[in-house]
Structures are given as structure tokens and as C-alpha cells.
C-alpha positions as CSV (number, residue, x, y, z in Angstrom):
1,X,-131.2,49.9,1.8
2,X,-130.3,51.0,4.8
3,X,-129.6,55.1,5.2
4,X,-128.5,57.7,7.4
5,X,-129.7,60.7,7.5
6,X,-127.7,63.8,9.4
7,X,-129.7,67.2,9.2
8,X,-127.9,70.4,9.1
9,X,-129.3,73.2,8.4
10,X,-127.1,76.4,8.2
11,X,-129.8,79.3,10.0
12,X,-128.2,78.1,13.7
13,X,-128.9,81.5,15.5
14,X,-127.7,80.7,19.2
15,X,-124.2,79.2,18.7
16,X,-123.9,80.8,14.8
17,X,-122.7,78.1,12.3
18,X,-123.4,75.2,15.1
19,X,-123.2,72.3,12.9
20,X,-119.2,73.3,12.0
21,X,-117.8,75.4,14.6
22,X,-114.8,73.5,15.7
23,X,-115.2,70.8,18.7
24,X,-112.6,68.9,20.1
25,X,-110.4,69.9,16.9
26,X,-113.1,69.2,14.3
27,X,-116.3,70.5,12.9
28,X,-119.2,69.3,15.3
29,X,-120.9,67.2,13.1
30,X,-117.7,65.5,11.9
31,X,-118.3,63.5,15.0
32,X,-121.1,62.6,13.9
33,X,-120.5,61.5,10.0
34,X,-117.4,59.3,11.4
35,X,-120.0,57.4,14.2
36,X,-122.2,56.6,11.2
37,X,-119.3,55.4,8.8
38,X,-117.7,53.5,12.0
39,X,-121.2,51.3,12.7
40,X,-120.8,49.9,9.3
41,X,-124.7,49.6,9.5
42,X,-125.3,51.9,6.5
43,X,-125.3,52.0,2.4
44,X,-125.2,56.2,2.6
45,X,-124.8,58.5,4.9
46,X,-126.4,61.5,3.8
47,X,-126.3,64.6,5.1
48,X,-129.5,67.0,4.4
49,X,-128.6,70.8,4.4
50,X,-129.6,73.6,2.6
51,X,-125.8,75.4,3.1
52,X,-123.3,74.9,0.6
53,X,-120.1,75.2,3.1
54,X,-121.9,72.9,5.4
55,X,-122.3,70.6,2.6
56,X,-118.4,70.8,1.4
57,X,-117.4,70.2,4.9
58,X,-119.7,67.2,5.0
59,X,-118.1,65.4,2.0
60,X,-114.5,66.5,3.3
61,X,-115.4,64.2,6.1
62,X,-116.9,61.1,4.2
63,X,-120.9,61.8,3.3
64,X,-122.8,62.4,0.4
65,X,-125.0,65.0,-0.2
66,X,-127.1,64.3,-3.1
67,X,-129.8,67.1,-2.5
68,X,-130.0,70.6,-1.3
69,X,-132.8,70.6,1.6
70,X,-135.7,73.1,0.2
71,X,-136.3,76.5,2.3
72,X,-139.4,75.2,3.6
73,X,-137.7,72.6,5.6
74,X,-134.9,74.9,6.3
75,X,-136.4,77.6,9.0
76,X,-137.1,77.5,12.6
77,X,-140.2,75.7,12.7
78,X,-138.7,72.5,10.7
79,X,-139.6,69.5,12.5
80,X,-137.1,66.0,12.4
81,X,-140.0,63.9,10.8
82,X,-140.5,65.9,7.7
83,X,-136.8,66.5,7.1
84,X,-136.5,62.8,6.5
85,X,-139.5,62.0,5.1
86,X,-138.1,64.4,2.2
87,X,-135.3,62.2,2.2
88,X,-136.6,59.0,2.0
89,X,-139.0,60.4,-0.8
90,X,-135.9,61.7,-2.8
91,X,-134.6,58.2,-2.4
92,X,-137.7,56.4,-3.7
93,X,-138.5,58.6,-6.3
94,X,-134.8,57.8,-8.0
95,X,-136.0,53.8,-7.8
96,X,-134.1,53.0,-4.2
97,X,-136.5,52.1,-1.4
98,X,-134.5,52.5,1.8
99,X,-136.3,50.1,4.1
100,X,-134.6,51.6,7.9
101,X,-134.1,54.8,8.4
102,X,-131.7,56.3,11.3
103,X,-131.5,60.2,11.9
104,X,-128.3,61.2,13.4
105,X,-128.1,64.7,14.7
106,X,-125.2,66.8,13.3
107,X,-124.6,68.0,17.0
108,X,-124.0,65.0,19.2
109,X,-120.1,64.7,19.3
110,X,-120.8,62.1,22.0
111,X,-122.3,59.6,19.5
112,X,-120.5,56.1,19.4
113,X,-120.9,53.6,16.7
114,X,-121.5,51.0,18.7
115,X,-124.7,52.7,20.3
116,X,-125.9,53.3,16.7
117,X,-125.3,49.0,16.1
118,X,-127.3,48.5,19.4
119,X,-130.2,50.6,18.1
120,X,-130.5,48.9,14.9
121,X,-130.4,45.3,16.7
122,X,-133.4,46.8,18.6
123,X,-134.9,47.5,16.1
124,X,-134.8,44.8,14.3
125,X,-135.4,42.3,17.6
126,X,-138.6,44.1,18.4
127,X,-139.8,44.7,15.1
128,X,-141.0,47.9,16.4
129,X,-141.4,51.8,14.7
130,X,-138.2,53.6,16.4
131,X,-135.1,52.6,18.3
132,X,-133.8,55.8,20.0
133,X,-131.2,56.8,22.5
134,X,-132.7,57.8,26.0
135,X,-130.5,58.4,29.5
136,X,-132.1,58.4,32.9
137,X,-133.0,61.8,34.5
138,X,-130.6,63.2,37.6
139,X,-133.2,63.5,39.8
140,X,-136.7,62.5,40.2
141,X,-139.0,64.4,38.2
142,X,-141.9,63.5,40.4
143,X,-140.3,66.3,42.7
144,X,-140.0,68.9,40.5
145,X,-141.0,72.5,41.3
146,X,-141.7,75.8,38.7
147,X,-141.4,79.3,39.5
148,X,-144.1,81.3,40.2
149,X,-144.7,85.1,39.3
150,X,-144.6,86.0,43.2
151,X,-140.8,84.6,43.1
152,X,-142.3,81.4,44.9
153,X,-141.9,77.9,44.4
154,X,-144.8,75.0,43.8
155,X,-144.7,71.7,42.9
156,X,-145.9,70.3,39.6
157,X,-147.7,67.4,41.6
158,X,-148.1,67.6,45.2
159,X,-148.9,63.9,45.7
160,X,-144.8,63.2,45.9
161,X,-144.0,65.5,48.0
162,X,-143.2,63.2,50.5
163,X,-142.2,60.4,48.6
164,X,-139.5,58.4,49.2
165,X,-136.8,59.2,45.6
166,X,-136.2,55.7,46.2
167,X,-140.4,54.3,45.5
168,X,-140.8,56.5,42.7
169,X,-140.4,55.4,39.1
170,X,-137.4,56.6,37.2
171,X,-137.8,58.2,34.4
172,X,-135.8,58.7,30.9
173,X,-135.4,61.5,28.4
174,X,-134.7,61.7,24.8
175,X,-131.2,61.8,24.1
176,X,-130.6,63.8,21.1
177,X,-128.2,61.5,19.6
178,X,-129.7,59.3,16.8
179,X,-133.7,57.9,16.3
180,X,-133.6,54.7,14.2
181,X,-137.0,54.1,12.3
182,X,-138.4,52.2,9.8
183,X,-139.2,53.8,6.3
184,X,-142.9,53.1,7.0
185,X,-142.6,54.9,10.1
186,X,-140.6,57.8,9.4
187,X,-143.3,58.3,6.0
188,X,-146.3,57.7,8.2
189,X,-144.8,60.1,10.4
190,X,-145.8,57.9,13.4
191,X,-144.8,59.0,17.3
192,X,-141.4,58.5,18.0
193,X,-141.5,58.9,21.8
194,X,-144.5,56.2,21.9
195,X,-145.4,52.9,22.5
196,X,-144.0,51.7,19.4
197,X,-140.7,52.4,20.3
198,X,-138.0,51.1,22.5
199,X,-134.8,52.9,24.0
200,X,-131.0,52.6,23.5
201,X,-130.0,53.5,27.2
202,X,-126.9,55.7,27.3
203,X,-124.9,56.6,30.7
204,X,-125.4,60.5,31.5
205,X,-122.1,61.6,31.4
206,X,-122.2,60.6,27.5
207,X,-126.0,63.4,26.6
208,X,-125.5,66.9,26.2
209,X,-127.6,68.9,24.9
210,X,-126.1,71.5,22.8
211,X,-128.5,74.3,21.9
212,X,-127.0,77.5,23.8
213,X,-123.0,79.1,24.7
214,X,-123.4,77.2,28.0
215,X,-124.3,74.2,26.9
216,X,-121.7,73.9,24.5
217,X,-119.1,75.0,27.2
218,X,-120.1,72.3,29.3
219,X,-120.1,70.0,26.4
220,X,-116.5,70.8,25.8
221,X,-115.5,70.0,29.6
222,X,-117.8,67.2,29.3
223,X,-115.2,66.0,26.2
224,X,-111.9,66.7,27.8
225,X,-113.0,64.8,30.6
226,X,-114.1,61.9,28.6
227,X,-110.8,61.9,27.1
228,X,-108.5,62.0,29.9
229,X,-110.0,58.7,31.4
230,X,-109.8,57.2,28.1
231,X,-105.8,58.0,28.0
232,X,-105.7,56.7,31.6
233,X,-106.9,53.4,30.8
């Protein structure tokens, strides 16, 4: 059995009911539910939510939501891994074993169905713990500086400061679209962003990160922009 699991819980107290506020003329994590459906890759697509208009929107836009996600897993402090660990064990303990495991977050309206395809052919290629979607950071973050109280600036690692961008390694970051996993994994609640996983590169222009106003501003230009170029070709 293969599942998806969306988490959406309803306490979102930046952008206040994040998970359906209206993006690009549908609740935000329709987006989502329809990339899931599109791959094909998926028996259910479950989203987990203790909200009961968050739920309704959910099954107006094609999942199920068998459960209500307990208060304990519904607060700030929640983490990813025990959200679907609860899911898997709802699964199990109603006789089906799901066997991979793919979160999908309810705000990544830049998801595309064929991304989640590629991560579950990863997966299943390297026979590894996680398949998840990374993109390559802007600029090197051998050179990066913090603030200091005096209103200075100093280097996190002096050793690049005059490094060539070029001779330093490039690094990725987590792209807080979807984490493919194996139900072993996800119960054992093994490291995602370790050795025993490997990365579904996306192009930057497709990751935003949508936690504050800004960020969902941007994500909206982001969108439009995206759009255009699609009607142009």
C-alpha cells in the first residue's frame, strides 16, 4: 500500500488559516491534494488535521480523511515524523500495512506530480530510507556572514574568505515540498536529511518557503510568473 500523507493542522498563527487561504484561485493545499492524485503513485491520499473545515475542504478537493489528528500532534512543537508515524499506525492497526510512505506538505502550491513520480523511482532505485525534494542554494554558503550585537558583520568560517565561489562546493537545502520514506523509516523515525537519503533536485524558481506575509507575497509573484511563461509557450 502505498499512501500520502498531507498534514494540516488548523493553529497556523502567521498567515491565519494557511493551509486554505485562497492561492492562485484555490485553497493552498488544493495544490497539493491535486499533485498527489495527478502522480497516480498512491492508493490514499490522506490528509491529517485536527480542523473540521480544513478537513471538508480537503474532501471537496479529492482526499480522504479518515482520522482527526489528536491535540498532542496538533500544537507548535509537532514535529513531521510523528505526525505520520500516527498515520501509518492508524493504517496498520485497521489490518493495512502501507509499505512507502510520502509526506506532502499542504503549503507547496509549486508541487508537480511528476517530481513526486521521480521521488518514488528514487526511492525505489536506491533502496534507501527517504527520497526528498532539495534545490541548490543562491549563493555560496561557505561565505556567509551573521550580525553581531555591535551592528558588525563576521563570517561563520573565515577559511573562505577568499575562496574562489567557483572552488567551493555547492550546497542544497530542503525543499519543503514532499519527503518520500519507507514505512520502516518513517516508524523508526530514522534521519531524513542523512546518509540514507537521496535528493529530488528541483530548479529554484519552483521552492518557496511559505511561513510569513512576505513569503507568501513573493510566492504569489513567484506563481503569476510561472504562469505567464507557461501561456507563452
Amino acid at each position: 500500500m502505498r499512501l500520502a500523507v498531507i498534514p494540516a493542522r488548523g493553529g497556523s498563527k502567521r498567515i491565519p488559516r494557511k493551509n486554505i487561504k485562497l492561492f492562485g484561485g484555490k485553497p493552498m493545499i488544493a495544490w497539493s491534494i491535486e499533485a498527489a492524485l495527478r502522480s497516480g503513485r498512491f492508493d490514499q491520499v490522506v490528509v491529517s488535521t485536527d480542523d473540521a473545515e480544513i478537513a471538508d475542504v480537503a474532501r471537496a478537493c479529492g482526499a480522504t480523511v479518515p482520522f482527526v489528528r489528536p491535540a498532542d500532534l496538533s500544537n507548535d512543537h509537532a514535529g513531521t515524523i510523528p505526525v505520520i508515524q500516527h498515520a501509518i499506525d492508524w493504517f496498520v492497526q485497521r489490518g493495512q500495512t502501507p509499505d512507502t510512505v510520502c509526506c506532502v506538505y499542504a503549503t507547496a502550491p509549486f508541487v508537480q506530480h511528476e517530481d513526486i513520480q521521480r521521488g518514488l523511482d528514487s526511492l525505489l532505485l536506491h533502496d534507501c530510507d527517504y527520497a526528498f525534494a532539495v534545490t541548490s542554494y543562491a549563493f555560496p554558503i561557505q561565505r556567509a556572514v551573521h550580525l553581531l550585537e555591535n551592528g558588525r558583520v563576521q563570517m561563520f568560517d573565515h577559511r573562505y574568505e577568499t575562496t574562489r565561489s567557483q572552488d567551493l562546493v555547492e550546497a542544497y537545502h530542503d525543499a519543503g515540498q514532499f519527503y518520500w520514506g519507507t514505512a520502516t523509516a518513517w516508524l523508526e523515525a530514522r534521519p531524513i536529511f542523512g546518509e540514507g537519503s537521496v535528493p529530488v533536485i528541483l530548479p529554484r524558481y519552483r521552492v518557496q518557503d511559505i511561513d510569513t506575509p512576505e513569503d507568501w507575497l513573493r510566492a504569489e509573484w513567484l506563481f503569476k510568473a510561472i504562469q505567464m511563461e507557461t501561456q507563452a509557450q
